[in-house]
C-alpha positions as CSV (number, residue, x, y, z in Angstrom):
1,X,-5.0,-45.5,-22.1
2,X,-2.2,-43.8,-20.6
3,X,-2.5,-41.0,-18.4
4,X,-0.5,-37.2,-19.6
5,X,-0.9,-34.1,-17.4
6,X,0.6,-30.9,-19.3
7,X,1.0,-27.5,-17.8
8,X,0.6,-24.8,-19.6
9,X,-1.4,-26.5,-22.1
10,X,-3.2,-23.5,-23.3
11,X,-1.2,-22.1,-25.3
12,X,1.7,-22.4,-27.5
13,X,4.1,-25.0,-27.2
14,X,1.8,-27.1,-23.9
15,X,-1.4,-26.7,-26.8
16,X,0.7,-28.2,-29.4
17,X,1.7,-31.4,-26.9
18,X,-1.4,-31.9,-25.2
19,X,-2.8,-31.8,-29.0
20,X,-0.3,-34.3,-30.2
21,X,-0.5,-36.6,-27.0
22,X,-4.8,-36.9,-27.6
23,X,-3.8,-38.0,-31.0
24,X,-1.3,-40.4,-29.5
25,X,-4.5,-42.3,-27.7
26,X,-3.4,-40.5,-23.8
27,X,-6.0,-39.5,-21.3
28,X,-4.8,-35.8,-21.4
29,X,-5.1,-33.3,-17.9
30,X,-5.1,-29.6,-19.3
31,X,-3.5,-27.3,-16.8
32,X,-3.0,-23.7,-16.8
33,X,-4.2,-20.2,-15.5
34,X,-7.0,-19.7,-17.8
35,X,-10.1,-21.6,-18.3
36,X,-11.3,-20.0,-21.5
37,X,-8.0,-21.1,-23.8
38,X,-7.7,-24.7,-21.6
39,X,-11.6,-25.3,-23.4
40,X,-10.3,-24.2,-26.5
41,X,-7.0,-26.6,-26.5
42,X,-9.7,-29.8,-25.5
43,X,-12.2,-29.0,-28.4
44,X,-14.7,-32.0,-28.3
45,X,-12.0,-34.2,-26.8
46,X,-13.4,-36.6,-25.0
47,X,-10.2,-37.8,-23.1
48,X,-9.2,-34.4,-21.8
49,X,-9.5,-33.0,-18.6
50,X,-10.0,-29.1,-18.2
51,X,-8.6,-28.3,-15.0
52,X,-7.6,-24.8,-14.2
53,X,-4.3,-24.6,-12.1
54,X,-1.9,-21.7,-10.9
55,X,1.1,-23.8,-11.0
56,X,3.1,-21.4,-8.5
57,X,0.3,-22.4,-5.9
58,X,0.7,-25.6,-4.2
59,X,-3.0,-26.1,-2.9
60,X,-4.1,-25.7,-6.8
61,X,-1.6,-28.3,-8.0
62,X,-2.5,-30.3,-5.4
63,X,-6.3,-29.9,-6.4
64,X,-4.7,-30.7,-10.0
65,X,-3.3,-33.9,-9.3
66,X,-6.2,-35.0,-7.2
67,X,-8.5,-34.6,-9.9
68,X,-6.7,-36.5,-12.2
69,X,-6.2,-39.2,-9.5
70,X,-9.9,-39.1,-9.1
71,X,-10.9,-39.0,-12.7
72,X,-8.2,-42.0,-14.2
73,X,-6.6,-43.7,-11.1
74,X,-3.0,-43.1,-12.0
75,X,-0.5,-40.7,-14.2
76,X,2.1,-41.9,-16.5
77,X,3.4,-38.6,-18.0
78,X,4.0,-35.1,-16.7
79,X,5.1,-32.7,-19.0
80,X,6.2,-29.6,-17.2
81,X,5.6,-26.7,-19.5
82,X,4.0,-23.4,-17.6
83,X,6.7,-20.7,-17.6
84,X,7.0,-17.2,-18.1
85,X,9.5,-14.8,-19.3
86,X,8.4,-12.0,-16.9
87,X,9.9,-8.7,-16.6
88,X,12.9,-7.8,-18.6
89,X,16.0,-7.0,-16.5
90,X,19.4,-7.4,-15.4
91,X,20.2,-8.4,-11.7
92,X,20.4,-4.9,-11.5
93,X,17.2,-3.8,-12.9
94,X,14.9,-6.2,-11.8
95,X,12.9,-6.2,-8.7
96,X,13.1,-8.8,-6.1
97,X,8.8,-9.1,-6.9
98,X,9.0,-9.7,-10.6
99,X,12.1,-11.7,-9.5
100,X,9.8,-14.0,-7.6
101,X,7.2,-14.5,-9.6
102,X,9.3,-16.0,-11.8
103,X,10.9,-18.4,-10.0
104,X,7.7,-18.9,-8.2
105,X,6.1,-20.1,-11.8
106,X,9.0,-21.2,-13.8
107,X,10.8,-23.5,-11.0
108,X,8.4,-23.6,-8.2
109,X,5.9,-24.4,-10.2
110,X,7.6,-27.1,-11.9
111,X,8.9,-28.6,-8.6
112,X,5.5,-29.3,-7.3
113,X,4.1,-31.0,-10.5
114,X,7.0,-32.9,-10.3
115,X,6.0,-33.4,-6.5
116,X,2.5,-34.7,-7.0
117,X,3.4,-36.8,-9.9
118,X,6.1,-38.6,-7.9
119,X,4.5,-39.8,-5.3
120,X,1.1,-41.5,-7.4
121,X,3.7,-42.6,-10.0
122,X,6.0,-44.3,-6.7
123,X,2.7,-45.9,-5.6
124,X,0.7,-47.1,-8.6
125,X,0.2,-50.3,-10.0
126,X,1.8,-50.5,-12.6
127,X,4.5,-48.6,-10.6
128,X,6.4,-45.9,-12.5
129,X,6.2,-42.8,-15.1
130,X,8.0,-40.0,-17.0
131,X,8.6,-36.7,-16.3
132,X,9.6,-34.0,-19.2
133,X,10.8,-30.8,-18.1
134,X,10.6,-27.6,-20.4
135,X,14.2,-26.3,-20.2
136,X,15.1,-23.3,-22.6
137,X,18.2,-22.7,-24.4
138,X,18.3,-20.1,-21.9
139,X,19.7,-23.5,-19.4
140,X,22.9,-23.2,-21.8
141,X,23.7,-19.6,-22.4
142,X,21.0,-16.7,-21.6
143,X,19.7,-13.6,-23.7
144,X,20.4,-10.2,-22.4
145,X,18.3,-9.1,-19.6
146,X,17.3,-12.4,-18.5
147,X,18.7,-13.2,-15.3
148,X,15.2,-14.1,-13.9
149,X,14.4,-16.5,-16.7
150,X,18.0,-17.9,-17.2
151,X,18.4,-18.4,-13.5
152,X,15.3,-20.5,-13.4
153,X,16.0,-22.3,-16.4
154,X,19.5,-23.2,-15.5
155,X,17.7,-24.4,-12.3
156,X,15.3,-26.5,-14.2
157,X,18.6,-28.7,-15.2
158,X,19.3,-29.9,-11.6
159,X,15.4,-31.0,-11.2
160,X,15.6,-32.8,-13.9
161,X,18.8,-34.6,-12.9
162,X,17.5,-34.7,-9.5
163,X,14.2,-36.2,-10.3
164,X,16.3,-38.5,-12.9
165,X,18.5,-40.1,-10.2
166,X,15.8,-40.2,-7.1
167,X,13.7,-42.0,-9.6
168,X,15.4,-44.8,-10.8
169,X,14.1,-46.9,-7.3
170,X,10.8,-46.3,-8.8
171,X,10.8,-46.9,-12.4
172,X,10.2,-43.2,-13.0
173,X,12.6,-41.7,-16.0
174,X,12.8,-37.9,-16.3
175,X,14.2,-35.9,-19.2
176,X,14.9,-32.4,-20.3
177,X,13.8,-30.7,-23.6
178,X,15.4,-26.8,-24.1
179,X,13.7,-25.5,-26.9
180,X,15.1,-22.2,-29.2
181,X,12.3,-20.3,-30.6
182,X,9.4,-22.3,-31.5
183,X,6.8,-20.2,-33.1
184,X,4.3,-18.9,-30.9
185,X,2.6,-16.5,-29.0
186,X,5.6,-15.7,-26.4
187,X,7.9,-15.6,-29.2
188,X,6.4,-13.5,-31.5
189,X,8.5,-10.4,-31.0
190,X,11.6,-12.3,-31.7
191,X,10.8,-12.7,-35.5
192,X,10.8,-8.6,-35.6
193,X,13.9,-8.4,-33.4
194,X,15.9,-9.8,-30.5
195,X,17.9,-8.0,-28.1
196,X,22.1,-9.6,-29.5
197,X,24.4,-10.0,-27.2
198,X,27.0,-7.2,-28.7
199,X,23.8,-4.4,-28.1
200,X,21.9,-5.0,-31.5
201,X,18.5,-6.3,-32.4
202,X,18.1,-8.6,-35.2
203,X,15.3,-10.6,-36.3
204,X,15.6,-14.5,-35.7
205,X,14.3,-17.2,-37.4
206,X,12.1,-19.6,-35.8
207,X,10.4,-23.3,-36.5
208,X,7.2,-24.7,-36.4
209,X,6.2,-25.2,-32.6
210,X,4.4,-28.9,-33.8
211,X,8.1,-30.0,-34.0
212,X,8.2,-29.8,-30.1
213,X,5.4,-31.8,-29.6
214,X,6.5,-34.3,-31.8
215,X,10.0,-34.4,-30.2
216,X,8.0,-34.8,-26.6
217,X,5.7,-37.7,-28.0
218,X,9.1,-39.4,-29.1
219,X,10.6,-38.9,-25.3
220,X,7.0,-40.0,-23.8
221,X,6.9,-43.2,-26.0
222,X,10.2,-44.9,-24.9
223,X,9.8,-47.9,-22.8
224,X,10.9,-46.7,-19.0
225,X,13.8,-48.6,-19.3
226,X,15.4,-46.1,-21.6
227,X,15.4,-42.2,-21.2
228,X,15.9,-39.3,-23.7
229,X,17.9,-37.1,-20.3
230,X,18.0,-34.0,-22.9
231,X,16.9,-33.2,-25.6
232,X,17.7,-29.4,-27.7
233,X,15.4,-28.8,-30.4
234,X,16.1,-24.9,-32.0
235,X,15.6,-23.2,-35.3
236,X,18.5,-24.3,-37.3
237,X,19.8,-20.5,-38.0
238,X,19.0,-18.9,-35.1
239,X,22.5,-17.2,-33.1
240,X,22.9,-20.2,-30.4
241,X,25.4,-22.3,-31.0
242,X,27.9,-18.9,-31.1
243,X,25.6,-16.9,-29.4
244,X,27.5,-13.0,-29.5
């Protein structure tokens, strides 16, 4: 069975794909911040992994990755979800603190997943894996009072073509996935109203988040000699493609 560690897997979006990659037949690594929800995403699973990880730390994901070495041997799949919108702000507004702890989740986080997976995928026998980055539409063209999200997002983009082109030695694909307002938890607010770019707030529609997962199963299941590089899944009305 292959072997998928997913951040943020307990909630939203990373519970949808750790959901849809147990049905798939993968040995599945829950990782997030919170124990209690991680349970609830494994259910009576018997190949998940509950292991509680603060992604902006690098001792945890190193603990992470060495328990999932320890329990199956290898990993064939990261899928980089953990992110948070954090504070609302412009560059002006926000504070250099709520600055950081974005970037410290969002693109720190994602860098040492990435890190850890890497280096057992370089050295494992069968050699080679996949990474899948959570982008955001926010990598194309940001919302107002984003510049802490946006900027990490946007960042995400050169990991991923980073990670893309250093991996190629090692049979290790990586590809991008920006999604636009998947139904869940963190985007609940937007089906009331979202802040426009022209100053108004408008409701936006928004799609079933099981459509991500399944988008993410289709990137995973590609032999390593082919590569989704990136993939935008959105709700088909919502303002992006002539954002404001």
């Amino acid at each position: 069975m292959p072997v998928a560690v997913v951040t943020g897997a307990g909630s939203g979006v990373g519970r949808e794909i750790a959901w849809a990659l147990l049905d798939a037949g993968y040995q599945v690594a829950l990782a997030g911040r919170r124990p209690e929800p991680l349970r609830a995403t494994a259910g009576d699973a018997a190949a998940a992994l509950v292991v509680p990880t603060d992604v902006s730390d690098p001792a945890s994901v190193a603990a992470l990755f060495d328990a999932v070495r320890d329990e199956w041997g290898r990993v064939d799949l990261l899928v980089n979800n953990a992110g948070t919108f954090g504070t609302p702000g412009s560059v002006g507004e926000l504070s250099p603190e709520d600055w950081q702890n974005v970037v410290q989740t969002n693109l720190t986080g994602s860098f040492l997943c990435a890190h850890h997976a890497f280096r057992i995928m370089k050295d494992q026998d069968p050699r080679g894996g996949r990474i899948i980055n959570n982008g955001s539409i926010s990598a194309h063209s940001p919302r107002p009072r984003s510049v802490a999200y946006t900027a990490t997002k946007h960042a995400i983009t050169g990991l991923t073509k980073s990670i893309s082109l250093d991996g190629r030695a090692y049979d290790i694909a990586c590809g991008q996935i920006d999604i636009g307002n998947a139904a869940t938890e963190m985007t609940a607010g937007i089906a009331a109203g979202a802040a426009q770019a022209d100053g108004s707030v408008r409701p936006e529609p928004t799609f079933d988040a099981r459509h991500v997962a399944e988008a993410v199963l289709y990137m995973a299941g590609l032999p390593l000699s082919a590569n989704v590089q990136f993939l935008t899944i959105t709700a088909t009305a919502m303002p992006f493609i002539g954002r404001g």
